[in-house]
N, C-alpha and C positions, 0 to 999 in steps of 0.2 A: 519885280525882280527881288528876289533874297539878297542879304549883302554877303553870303556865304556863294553868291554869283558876279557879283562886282570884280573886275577884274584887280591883280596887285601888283604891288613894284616892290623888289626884294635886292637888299646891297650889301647885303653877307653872305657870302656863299661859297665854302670851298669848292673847287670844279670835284675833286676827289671824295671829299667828302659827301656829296652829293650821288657816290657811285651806290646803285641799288642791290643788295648782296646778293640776288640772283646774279647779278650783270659779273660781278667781280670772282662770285662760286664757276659760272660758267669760264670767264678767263682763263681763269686757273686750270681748272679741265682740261682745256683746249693745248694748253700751257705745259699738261702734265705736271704742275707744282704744287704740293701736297701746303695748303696755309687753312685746313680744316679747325686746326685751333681757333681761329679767330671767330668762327659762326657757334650760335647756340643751339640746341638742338628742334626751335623751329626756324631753324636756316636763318634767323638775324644777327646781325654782329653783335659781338661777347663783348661787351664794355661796363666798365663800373667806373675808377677816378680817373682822372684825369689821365694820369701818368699813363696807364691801361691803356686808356685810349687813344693816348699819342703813339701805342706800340700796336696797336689793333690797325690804325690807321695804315701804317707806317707799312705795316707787313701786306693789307690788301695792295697799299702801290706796287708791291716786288712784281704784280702781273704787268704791269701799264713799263710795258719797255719798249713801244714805238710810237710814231707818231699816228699811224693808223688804231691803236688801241686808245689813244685819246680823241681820235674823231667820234669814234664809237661811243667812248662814255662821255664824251659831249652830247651825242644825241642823246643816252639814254635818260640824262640827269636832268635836259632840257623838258624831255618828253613828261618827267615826272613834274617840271616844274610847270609847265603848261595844262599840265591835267586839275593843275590846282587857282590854276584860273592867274597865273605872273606871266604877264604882258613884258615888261621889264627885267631883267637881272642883271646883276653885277657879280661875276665869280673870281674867285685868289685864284691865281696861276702860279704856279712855284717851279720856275726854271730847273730846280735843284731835283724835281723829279722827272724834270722834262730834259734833261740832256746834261744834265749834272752841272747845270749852270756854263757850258761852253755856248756862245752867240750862235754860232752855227748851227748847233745842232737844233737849239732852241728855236730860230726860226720853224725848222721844219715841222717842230711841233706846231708852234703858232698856228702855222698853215692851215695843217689839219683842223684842229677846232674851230678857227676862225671859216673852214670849208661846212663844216658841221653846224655852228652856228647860223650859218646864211642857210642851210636846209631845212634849218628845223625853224627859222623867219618865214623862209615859204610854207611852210607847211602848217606851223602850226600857228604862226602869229606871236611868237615872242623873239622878242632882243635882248641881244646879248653884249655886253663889253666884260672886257677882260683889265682885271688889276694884278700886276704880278707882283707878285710877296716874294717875302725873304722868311725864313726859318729863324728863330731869335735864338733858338739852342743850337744853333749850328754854328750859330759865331760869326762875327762880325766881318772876318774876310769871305765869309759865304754870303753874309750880305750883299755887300760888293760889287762883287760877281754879278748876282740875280739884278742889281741895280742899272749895271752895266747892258744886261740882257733887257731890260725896263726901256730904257733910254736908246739903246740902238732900236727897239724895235714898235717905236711911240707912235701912236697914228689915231686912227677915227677907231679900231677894235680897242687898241693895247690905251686906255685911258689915264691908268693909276697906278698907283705904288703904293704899296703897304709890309706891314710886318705882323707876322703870327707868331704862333708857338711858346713854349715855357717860359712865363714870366719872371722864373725864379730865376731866368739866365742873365746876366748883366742888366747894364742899365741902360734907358734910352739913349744916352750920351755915346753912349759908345757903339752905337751905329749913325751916325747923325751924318757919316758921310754918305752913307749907302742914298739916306733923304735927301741929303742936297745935289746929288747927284741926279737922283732922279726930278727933281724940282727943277734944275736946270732948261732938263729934257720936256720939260712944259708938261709933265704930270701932276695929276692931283695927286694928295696925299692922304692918307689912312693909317690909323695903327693900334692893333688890339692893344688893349691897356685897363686893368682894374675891373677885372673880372677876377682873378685870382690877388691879383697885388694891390695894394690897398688905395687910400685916395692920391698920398706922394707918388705914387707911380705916373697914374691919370697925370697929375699935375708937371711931373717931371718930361712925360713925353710931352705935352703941350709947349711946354718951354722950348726942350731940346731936339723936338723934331717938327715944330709948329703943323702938325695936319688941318687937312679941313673937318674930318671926322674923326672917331675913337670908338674902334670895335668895342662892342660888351659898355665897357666904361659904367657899370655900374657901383664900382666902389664910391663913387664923385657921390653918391646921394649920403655917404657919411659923412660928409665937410660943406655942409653951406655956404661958406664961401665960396668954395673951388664950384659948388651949385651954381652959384651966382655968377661968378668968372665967365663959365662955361654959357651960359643962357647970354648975357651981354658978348661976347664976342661972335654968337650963332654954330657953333660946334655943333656938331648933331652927330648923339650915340646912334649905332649899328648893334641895337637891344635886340638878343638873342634870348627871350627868357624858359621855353623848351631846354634850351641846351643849358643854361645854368643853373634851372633846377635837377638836370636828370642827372650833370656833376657834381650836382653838390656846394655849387659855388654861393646859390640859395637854398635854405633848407624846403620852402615848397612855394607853389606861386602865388597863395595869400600873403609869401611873405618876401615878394618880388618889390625891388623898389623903383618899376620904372612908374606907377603911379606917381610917387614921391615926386622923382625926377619931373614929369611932364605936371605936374601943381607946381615947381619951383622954375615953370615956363622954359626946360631945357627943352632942345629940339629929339624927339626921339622918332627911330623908323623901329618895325620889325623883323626879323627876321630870323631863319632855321639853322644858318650855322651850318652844321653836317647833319641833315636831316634822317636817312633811316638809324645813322648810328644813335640816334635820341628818339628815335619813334614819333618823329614829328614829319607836319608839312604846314606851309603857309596857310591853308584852311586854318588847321589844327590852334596853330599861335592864336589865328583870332576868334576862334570859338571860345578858348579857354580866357583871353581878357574880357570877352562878353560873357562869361558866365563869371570867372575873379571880380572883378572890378567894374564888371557894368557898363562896359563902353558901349554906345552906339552904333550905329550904320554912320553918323555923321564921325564920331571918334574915330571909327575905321577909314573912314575917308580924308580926314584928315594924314593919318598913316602916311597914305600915297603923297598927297599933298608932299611933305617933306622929305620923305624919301626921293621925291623923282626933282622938287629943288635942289635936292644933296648929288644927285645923280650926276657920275664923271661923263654925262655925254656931253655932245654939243645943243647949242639951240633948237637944231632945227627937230634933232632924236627926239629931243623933248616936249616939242611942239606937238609932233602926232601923236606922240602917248599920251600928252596931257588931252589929245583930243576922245583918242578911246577913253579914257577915267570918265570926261563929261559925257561922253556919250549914252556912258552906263547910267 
């Protein structure tokens, strides 16, 4: 067996992001809503910095206004993810486009994907949990909210809690209640950080929101210390490097520093982020580390190894997956 057949465990993953631009050009059709701006003229999404791409994003969701339209792009994003050989996933769930952050409505959504996820377990052999995010440019009383929808609705799917979006927005402190809200609620926690903002960022959310993990979190490889911090207490990045070089957050992936990080003994996984909007897939990540950096079939394996320890299941979720990985 090739390790490009090795099955994988992936803990980044917006459910949205994840929409494949046929799925989301057909919506819209159906939809009669003209968002042809957003595709380039071989039908993939138009994205360039960041900014763009939070507005590229932002306008595919105007199709996704039911709960049946995210059952749908739960199977379809799954199906992508299965085709690439992830046994495991972990996707952001953002209340805010799921019912505008009201509990009620948000349920129904739940529903659906969580109906969708157990289809595409039978079918295809992957598992699904759901972390529901917060928007960090929405503001801190949309956090809140989405927190609220977190915590009412915590169980064996809904696992985790986290925060996305423009880092240029506030600071972590000033959603720290949305986190202990949902900490309460017996979720694990996550939160993009230092990808775009630099190492005090990283450093500030670990203070002021203590996660267990830190999306991106690649700025930490410019502060040895905060290296060091982050490796002693087991924090483990949710490294996206696809996506950070195709914004520019790295200028390319010789000059990625999750090497760096994983010699300074930090815990790292891999993962796509919003994969066709970057032209990637979990193959893709780790064919380019094994051509970059030279990593192994054993390198790759380690991957999973920490990923699916990092993983917001319970024991027993990770009992059988850890059994498929050995089995491969």
């Amino acid at each position: 067996m090739s390790w490009r057949d090795l099955p994988k465990v992936e803990l980044h993953l917006h459910l949205e992001g994840g929409a494949p631009p046929a799925f989301i050009r057909g919506m819209a059709q159906e939809k009669r809503v003209d968002i042809s701006g957003i595709f380039d003229e071989r039908g993939g999404y138009r994205t360039g910095t960041f900014a763009h791409f939070l507005k590229v994003y932002e306008a595919a969701c105007t199709v996704l206004t039911s709960p049946e339209d995210y059952r749908r792009l739960t199977l379809a994003v799954l199906e992508e993810s299965a085709a690439n050989g992830v046994v495991y996933s972990e996707t952001f769930l953002c209340p805010d486009f799921c019912g505008d952050g009201d509990v009620a409505a948000w349920r129904d959504y739940l529903l659906a994907i969580e109906d969708a996820a157990r289809e595409a377990e039978a079918k295809a052999g992957i598992t699904l949990r759901g972390i529901v995010t917060c928007v960090r440019h929405f503001g801190p009383e949309k956090a809140k909210a989405a927190a609220l929808c977190a915590a009412e609705t915590a169980g064996n799917f809904v696992t985790g809690f986290g925060m996305a979006g423009a880092e240029t927005v506030g600071r972590p402190k000033d959603y720290a209640w949305a986190f202990d809200c949902a900490r309460e609620a017996g979720l694990r926690l996550t939160c993009h950080a230092g990808e775009w903002g630099g190492p005090d960022m990283v450093a500030d959310t670990l203070r002021d929101l203590n996660p267990a993990r830190i999306g991106h979190g690649i700025a930490a490889a410019k502060d040895p210390a905060l290296m060091e911090r982050i490796a002693e207490a087991g924090i483990v990045l949710e490294v996206c490097p696809g996506s950070n070089v195709y914004l520019g957050a790295v200028p390319s992936w010789e000059k990625h520093p999750i090497e760096t990080l994983r010699s300074r003994e930090v815990k790292v996984t891999v993962s796509t982020d919003d994969p066709p909007f970057f032209g990637t897939t979990l193959t893709r990540e780790w064919e380019m580390l094994e051509r970059v950096f030279e990593w192994n079939e054993e390198d790759l394996k380690a991957l999973n190894r920490v990923a699916l320890d990092a993983a917001f299941c319970d024991e027993a979720t990770k009992d059988r997956i850890r059994k498929t990985l050995e089995a491969a």
